[in-house]
Phi, psi and omega in degrees: 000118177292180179219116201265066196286150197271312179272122197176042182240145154243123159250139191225131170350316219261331181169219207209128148220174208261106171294315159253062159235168182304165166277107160219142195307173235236137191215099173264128184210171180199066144066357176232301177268158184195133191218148105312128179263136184286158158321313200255036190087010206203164146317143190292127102012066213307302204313319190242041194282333153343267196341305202249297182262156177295171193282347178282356163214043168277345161276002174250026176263208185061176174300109198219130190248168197268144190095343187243121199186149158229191184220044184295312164294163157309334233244131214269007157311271315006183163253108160335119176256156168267160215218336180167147177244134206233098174243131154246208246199037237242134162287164153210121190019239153291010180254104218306175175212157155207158178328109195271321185205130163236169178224134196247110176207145170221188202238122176287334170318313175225021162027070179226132164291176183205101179245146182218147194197165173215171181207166146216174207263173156301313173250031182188150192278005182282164181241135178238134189216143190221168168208140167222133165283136174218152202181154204212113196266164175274029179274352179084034182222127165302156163213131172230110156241138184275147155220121183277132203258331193204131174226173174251191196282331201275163199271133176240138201226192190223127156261151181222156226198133152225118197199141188288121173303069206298340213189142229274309179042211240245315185248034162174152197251332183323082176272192221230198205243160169254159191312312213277008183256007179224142186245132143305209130159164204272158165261147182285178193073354190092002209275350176188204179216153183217177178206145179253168180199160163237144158185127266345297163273324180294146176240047195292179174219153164227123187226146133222139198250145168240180181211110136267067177099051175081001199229129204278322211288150184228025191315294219281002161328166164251135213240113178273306189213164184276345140255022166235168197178141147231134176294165163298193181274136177267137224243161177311081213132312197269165171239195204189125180221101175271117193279121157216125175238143195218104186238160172234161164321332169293325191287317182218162126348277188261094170257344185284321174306308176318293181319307212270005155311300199300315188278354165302334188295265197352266203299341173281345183282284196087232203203317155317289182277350153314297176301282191329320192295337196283295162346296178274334176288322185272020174242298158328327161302309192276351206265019167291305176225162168212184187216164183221083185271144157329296200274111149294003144337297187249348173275321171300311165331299224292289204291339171275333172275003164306302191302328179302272192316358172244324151312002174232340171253144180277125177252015138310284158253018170112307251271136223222031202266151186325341178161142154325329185279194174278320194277011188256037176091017157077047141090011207248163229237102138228207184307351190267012125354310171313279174009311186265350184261358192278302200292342181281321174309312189297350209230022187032068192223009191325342183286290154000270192293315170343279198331311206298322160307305161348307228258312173319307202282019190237327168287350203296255192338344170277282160329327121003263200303326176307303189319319186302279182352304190270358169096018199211150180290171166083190199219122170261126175252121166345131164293294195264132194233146160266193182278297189255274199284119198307143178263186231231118186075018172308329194257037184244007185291106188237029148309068241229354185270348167312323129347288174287285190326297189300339162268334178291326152336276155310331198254304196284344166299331186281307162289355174262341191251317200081358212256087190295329142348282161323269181342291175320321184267344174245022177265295190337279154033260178313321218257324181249015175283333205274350185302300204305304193299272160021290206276306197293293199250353181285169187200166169231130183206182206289339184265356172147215172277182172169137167270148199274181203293148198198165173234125171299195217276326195296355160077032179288139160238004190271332194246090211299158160256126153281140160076060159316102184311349189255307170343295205311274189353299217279322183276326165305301189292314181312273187349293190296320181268358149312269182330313213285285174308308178323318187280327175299314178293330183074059173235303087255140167275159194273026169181156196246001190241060185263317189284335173287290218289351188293338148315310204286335169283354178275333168305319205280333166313287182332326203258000169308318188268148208261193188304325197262016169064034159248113185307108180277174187283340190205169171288110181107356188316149133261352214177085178315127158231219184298313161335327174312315204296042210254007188279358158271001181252335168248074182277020182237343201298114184315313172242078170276334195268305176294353157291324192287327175275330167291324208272345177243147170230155187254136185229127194285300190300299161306325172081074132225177182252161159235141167303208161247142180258194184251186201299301205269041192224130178282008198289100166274342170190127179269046174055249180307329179281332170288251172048292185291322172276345144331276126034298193272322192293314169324288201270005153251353162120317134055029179347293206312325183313343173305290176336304166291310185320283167325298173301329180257041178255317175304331180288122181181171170255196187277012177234027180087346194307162187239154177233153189297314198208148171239116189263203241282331193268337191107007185281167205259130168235146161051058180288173163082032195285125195288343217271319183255000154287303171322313199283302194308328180276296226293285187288349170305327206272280174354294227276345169286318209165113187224135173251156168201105193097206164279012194281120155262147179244107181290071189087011217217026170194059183268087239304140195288341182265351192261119152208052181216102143185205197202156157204152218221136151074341192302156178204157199258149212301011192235352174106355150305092190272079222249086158273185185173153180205132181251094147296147191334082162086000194247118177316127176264316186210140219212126156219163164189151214230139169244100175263019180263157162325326191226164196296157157240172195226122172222183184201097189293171170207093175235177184253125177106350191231132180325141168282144156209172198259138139223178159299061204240107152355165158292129156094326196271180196229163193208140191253087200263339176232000000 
């Protein structure tokens, strides 16, 4: 059983990690590209990649752009192709060596790694000590800069491996490019070596260029092979920075032009500002809103997954997938998409969820023809979505509230903003995910309505459910945010009885819930799970409290709470689904969600990634999970600043030891935008800002501050302390 300790954080100028947490690499991405950084600073060592990941993300090491995929494999995912293996190398005169203990910290702010290590040699008394920065720009360029902080007497030098993935071999399942599809050649001046390649539609260049102590030409390396290079010995004092870029047709047109743009800047820029320049884009990104907590722990938690959840999306086109790598679902788009849009709203990031409806309405026309495909009118959006290409066997998929989600999605960006514009261009959207459900699952039978048999969040497909409780919950609220825009457009709805069935669906909640005040998951449940969980779209719903309580468990050996899981999950604590009742506790006024919030915070590796689940042996699965990086900025904004009704609540369900922090920019599902800072226990400072359209009416609750009610126009700001 592993041991996930809570106190074990180091903090350093350069960044922040977990000394006794699990290990897992490091997953640098800028919403197109994605890499694993190895312990040791560097792209993984496909020979020894065994060593360090389980086999089940041995396919994710090398180089992956989102989207570049074929569907060739079984898997109705596609397969994610690798595009190049990025290796270094560290020498001690001819004997390769490798790192014996490194220490890993990155600064989610500026979303740079920092690794440091040392060795010493054998046939001498020196030590050789580095520290490398790695960083992944959005220009599409790895950067590793060495700095030999300390070298020894035997000459120590770095090979560096750039190379097309020919053959399926030992660490990836992927496919891979073939030998008779790739050229090499050196770049001019000498300054590095690249190779172009095709595969399947794609056409790319992979280059790598170096800066050694300012200095580029690299004529007297040494060349082993035409993908490989080593530098000379490197001296106490020197530095060393290697540039690796990988663009393709999808990235330019002219991606070959484009690349050899990028290595000119690098030299005329250099690598001190190249890094600053790097810094300031991902500071600026996190700088819409921010928090200030007591624990750094959970303050650290808060800013890296800002970085996670932006790190995976392309805002070029909205598209939005569990993650770039292969083991992260081969790169595909679903429902936890929502998540990230929760959490952006809550971050004054509202730019953010816009795209991501963008992204729906592009897709509208796909969704169309499934629905056709399936007999049923309205537009069914794929369980799974690519960027482009429909994934495979969608209409045999009978999961259906993702649906329902995509509307709820849209309708809270739209309540966060007012922005009738927005509305307007993404309600086709709305109308015809909620047309599909309506037509596709409602049924009528001597006892009333009902939805037909489907399978819920527990992903059962053998074992259907009638009347899914989350199924229902998403199509009931779709309704309400339906009717709502529709009335703000002054537009017709695609059927006059939506307020009947919306009745008639509200039973089916009423009759769910069992003798004993508990929301069961389905009709006949007994024995409630993460489906249940519907009380943030229904926070008045009678029965939350006696659901909330059947539904966590204490799990002693780890010291966390859980929901209750489902038949088929080896799964002992689900992230993301505690997460969601945090979340819910947070938005009833709840201290204890700190507690749980803490406990389930520890699950991590050592550098913070969060994994979708910790199973039945205590290992960690499906790290760098976006779903639960998303869920976390969510329920923290809850446990902070809740609206409810005209009520705002400031601070006022807070751990009893806190009574110093701030938070900028946080903003409320209504379009408030509310900094605020708490001096021992008292609010000090109060503004809030109405960034929706129409005017609000609030009725503050902060510690330290009288209740009163105001008033605040559109666009204007109010100062209350």
């Amino acid at each position: 059983m592993l041991l996930f300790h809570e106190k074990c954080f180091e903090k350093k100028d350069v960044g922040h990690r977990f000394t006794q947490r699990p290990y897992f690499p490091m997953l640098l991405g800028n919403g197109t590209d994605a890499i694993l950084i190895s312990c040791f600073g560097t792209p993984f060592p496909v020979s020894d990649s065994s060593l360090f990941l389980p086999g089940n993300y041995n396919k994710s090491i090398g180089w992956h752009k989102t989207d570049r995929k074929n569907f060739k494999s079984k898997t109705s995912y596609g397969a994610n192709l690798i595009l190049a293996e990025v290796e270094t190398n560290f020498f001690i005169g001819t004997e390769i060596f490798r790192p014996k203990q490194t220490k890993q910290y990155f600064d989610p702010i500026t979303a740079v790694l920092t690794t440091e290590f040392e060795k010493s040699s054998h046939r001498d008394t020196g030590l050789i000590k580095l520290k490398i920065s790695t960083f992944l720009t959005g220009s599409h360029t790895l950067v590793e800069h060495y700095e030999v902080l300390k070298a020894p007497e035997t000459p120590f030098s770095l090979e560096f491996r750039l190379k097309p993935a020919f053959d399926a071999g030992s660490c990836s399942i992927d496919p891979r490019i073939h030998a008779s599809d790739v050229a090499y050649s050196d770049m001019q001046n000498k300054e590095g070596f690249c190779f172009t390649y095709n595969l399947e539609t794609y056409s790319g260049i992979a280059a790598n260029w170096f800066e050694l102590n300012n200095y580029h030409n690299i004529e007297s390396w040494q060349r082993a092979t035409q993908e490989t290079i080593r530098s000379p010995g490197l001296k106490t004092g020197d530095s060393l920075t290697r540039y690796t870029a990988i663009l393709d047709n999808e990235d330019s047109e002219n991606y070959k032009k484009a690349l050899f743009k990028i290595v000119e800047l690098t030299k005329s820029v250099r690598y001190k500002n190249i890094l600053n320049s790097h810094a300031d884009y991902w500071a600026k990104r996190q700088s819409a809103s921010s928090v200030q907590l007591p624990d750094p722990e959970l303050q650290y938690q808060y800013n890296l997954s800002q970085y996670v959840i932006r790190s995976v999306f392309d805002m070029t086109t909205g598209f939005l997938p569990m993650g770039i790598l292969p083991y992260q679902w081969q790169n595909c788009m679903f429902w936890d998409s929502w998540f990230c849009s929760m959490a952006w709203l809550g971050s004054n990031r509202s730019e953010y969820s816009k795209r991501l409806s963008e992204f729906w309405l592009s897709a509208l026309p796909q969704a169309k023809e499934l629905a056709a495909k399936i007999g049923s009118p309205g537009a069914r959006f794929n369980w799974t979505l690519t960027r482009k290409a429909p994934t495979r066997n969608a209409e045999r998929i009978i999961q259906f509230h993702n649906n329902g989600v995509v509307i709820i999605q849209i309708s809270q960006t739209w309540r966060a903003t007012g922005d009738k514009q927005f509305l307007g261009k993404v309600f086709p959207v709305m109308e015809n995910a909620l047309m599909f459900l309506v037509e596709h699952l409602v049924g009528h039978d001597e006892n009333g309505v009902y939805i037909g048999q489907c399978a819920g969040p527990d992903e059962s497909t053998t074992d259907r459910k009638r009347n899914d409780t989350w199924t229902t919950a998403v199509m009931l609220d779709g309704i309400d945010r339906y009717l709502e825009a529709a009335r703000a457009l002054d537009k017709k709805t695609f059927r006059t009885d939506l307020q009947k069935l919306r009745q008639e669906l509200q039973t089916i909640l009423h009759r769910n819930v069992d003798g004993e005040g508990v929301l069961q998951s389905f009709e006949g449940g007994t024995r409630p799970h993460w489906g249940s969980i519907i009380f943030s779209l229904f926070p008045d719903h009678p029965a939350l409290a006696k659901t909330v309580e059947r539904i966590s468990l204490y799990d002693e050996e780890l010291d966390c709470y859980d929901s209750l899981g489902v038949v088929s999950s080896y799964c002992r604590n689900f992230t993301w689904a505690e997460l969601r009742i945090i979340r819910i506790l947070g938005e009833q006024g709840d201290p204890a969600g700190w507690i749980r919030l803490k406990k389930n915070a520890k699950f991590t590796n050592s550098l913070g990634g969060i994994p979708e689940q910790i199973v039945c042996t205590g290992q960690p699965v499906n790290e760098w999970f976006m779903t639960s990086h998303a869920a976390y900025i969510w329920a923290l904004h809850a446990l902070l600043i809740r609206r409810h009704g005209e009520q705002l609540n400031v601070f006022n369900c807070l751990p009893e030891n806190w009574q110093d922090l701030s938070v900028q920019n946080l903003t409320t599902e209504d379009g408030l935008c509310v900094s605020a800072t708490l001096t021992s226990g008292t609010c000090t400072k109060l503004e809030i800002t109405n960034m929706h359209t129409e005017t609000r009416r609030i009725l503050i609750n902060a510690p330290g501050i009288s209740e009163q009610n105001l008033v605040i126009e559109s666009g204007h700001t109010v100062k209350v302390v």
